[in-house]
Legacy VTK file of the C-alpha trace (Angstrom):
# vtk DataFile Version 3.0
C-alpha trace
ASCII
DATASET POLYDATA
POINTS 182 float
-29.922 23.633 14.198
-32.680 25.688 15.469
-33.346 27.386 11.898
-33.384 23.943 10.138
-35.404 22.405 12.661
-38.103 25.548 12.045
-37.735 24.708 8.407
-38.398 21.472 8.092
-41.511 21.723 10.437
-42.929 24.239 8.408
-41.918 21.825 4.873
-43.948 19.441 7.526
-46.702 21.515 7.845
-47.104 22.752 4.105
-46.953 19.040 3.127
-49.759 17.504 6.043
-52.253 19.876 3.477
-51.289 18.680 0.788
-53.783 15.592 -1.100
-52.670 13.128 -3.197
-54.558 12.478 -6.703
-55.834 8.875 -6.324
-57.687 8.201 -9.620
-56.885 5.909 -12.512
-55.035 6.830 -15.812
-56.562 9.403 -18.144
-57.995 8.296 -21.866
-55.575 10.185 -23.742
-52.898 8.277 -22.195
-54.939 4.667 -21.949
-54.952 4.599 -26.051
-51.197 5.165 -26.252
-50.216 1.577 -24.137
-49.139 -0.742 -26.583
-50.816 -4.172 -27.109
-49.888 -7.515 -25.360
-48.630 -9.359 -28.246
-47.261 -13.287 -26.949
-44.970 -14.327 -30.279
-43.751 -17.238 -29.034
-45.974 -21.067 -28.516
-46.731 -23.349 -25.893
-43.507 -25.078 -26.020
-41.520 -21.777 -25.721
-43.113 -20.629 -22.970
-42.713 -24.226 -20.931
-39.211 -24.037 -21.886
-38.518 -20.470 -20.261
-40.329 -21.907 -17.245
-38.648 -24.406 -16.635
-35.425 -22.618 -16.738
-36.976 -19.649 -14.454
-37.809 -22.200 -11.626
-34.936 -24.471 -12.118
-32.637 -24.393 -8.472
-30.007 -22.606 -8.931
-26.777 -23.907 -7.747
-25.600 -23.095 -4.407
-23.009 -20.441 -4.188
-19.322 -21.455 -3.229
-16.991 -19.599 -1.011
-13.641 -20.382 -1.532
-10.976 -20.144 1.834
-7.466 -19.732 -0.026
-8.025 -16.038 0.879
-8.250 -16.894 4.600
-4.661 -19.132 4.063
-2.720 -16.260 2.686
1.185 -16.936 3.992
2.216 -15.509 7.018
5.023 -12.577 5.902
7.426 -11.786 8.671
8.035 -8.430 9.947
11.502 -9.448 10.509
12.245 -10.504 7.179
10.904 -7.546 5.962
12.742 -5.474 7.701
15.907 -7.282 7.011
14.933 -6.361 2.920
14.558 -2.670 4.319
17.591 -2.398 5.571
19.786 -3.634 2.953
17.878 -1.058 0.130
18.562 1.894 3.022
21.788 1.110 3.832
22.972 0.825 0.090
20.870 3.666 -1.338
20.767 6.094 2.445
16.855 7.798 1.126
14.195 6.505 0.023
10.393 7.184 -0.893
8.072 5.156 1.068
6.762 4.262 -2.506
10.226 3.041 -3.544
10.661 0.569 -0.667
7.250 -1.056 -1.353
7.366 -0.937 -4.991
8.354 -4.811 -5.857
6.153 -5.894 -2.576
3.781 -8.662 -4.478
0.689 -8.069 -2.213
-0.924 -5.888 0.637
0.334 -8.051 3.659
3.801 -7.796 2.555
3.361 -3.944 1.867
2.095 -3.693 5.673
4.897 -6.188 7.193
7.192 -3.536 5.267
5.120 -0.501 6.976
5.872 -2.024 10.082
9.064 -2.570 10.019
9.738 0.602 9.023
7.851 1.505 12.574
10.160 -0.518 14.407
13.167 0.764 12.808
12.009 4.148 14.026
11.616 3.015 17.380
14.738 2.225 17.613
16.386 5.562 15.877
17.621 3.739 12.646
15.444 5.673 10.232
14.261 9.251 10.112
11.097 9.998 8.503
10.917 13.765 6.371
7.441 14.387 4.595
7.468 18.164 3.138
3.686 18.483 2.610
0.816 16.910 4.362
-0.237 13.881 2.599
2.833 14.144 0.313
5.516 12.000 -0.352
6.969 9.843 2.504
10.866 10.176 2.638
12.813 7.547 4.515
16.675 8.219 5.404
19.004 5.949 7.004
20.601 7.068 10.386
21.929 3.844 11.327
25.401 1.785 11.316
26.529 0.892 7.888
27.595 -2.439 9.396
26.610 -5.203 11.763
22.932 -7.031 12.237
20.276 -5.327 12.821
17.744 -7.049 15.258
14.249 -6.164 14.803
11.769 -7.200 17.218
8.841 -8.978 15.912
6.233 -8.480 18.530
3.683 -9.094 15.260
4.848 -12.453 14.258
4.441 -13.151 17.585
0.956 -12.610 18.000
0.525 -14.370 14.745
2.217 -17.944 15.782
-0.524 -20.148 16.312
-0.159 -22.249 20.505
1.083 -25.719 20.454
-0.804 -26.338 23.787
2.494 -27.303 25.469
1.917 -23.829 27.619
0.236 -24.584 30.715
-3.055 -22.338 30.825
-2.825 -18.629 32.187
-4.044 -18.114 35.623
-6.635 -15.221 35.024
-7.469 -14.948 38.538
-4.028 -13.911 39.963
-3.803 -17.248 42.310
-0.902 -19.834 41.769
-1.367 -23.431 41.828
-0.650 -23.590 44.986
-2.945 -21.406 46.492
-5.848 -22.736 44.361
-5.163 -26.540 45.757
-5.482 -25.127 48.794
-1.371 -25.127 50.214
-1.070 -27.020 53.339
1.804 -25.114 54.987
-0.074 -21.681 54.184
-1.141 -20.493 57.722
-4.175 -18.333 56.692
LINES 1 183
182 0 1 2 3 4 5 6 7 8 9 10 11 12 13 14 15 16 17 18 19 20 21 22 23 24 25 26 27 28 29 30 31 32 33 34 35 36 37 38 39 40 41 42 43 44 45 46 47 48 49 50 51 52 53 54 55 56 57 58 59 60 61 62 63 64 65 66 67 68 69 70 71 72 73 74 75 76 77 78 79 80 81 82 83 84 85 86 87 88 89 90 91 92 93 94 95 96 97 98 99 100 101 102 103 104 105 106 107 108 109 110 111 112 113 114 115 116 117 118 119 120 121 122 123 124 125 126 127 128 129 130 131 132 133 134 135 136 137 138 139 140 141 142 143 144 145 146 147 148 149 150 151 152 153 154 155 156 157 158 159 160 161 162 163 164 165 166 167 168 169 170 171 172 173 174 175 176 177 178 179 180 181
């Protein structure tokens, strides 16, 4: 850091001396600019005007991005499953390969967390960065419960919930209980 520093202070230094040319363009190059020429009339030139200075119309941003449908975790995993249990390894690439859009690709990813978490999968990846290997480790049979902390988080209130108490107190001690003694 020290031996940039000194170099770019002494750049710094070499450049304070250094005066810029402020004069106007030479002859030699004056006589090569080429000549205004206007082709078009009057009417032409009110025309492309009026277009220029015409209000342009206002921009529109579109929400059925910010709708996109809610894909469950739980579903997805349910889909994961079924292709590990009948085929026992797979690539990561394989399991998301008919997955019609990102959110359902990451729904998948998750799942595939959750079946980690609890042992049903076992993850082998040779190389660094290489390919993701999935193998089943689970029962061939039964149901396979998946918890789905993310749809969760996702559901939207109904407002039936009574608010949380952020300050630790009940409802009683807030109204001020008559039969507490303190």
């Amino acid at each position: 850091f020290k031996q940039v520093a000194a170099v770019i202070e002494r750049r710094m230094a070499d450049e304070a001396t250094r005066i810029p040319r402020s004069v106007g363009l030479d002859e030699r190059f004056a006589s090569v600019l080429p000549d205004v020429l206007i082709t078009i009339g009057v009417d032409e030139f009110a025309r492309l005007a009026e277009e220029a200075l015409r209000p342009k119309e206002p921009q529109v941003m579109g929400f059925a991005h910010m709708h996109a449908p809610q894909v469950s975790v739980r579903e997805q995993g349910t889909v994961l499953v079924h292709h590990l249990r009948r085929t026992r390894t797979s690539t990561f690439r394989a399991l998301v390969a008919d997955s019609p859009d990102t959110l359902t690709t990451v729904a998948r990813f998750l799942a595939l967390l959750e079946l980690f978490r609890e042992g049903l999968v076992s993850f082998d990846q040779v190389t660094p960065l290489g390919e993701l290997s999935i193998r089943w480790t689970g029962s061939d049979d039964g149901d396979i419960e998946i918890v789905d902390e993310y749809d969760e988080i996702a559901e939207p209130e109904t407002g039936d919930e009574a608010a949380p108490d952020l300050d630790g107190d009940t409802d009683a001690d807030a109204a001020g209980d008559p039969g507490d003694a303190s």
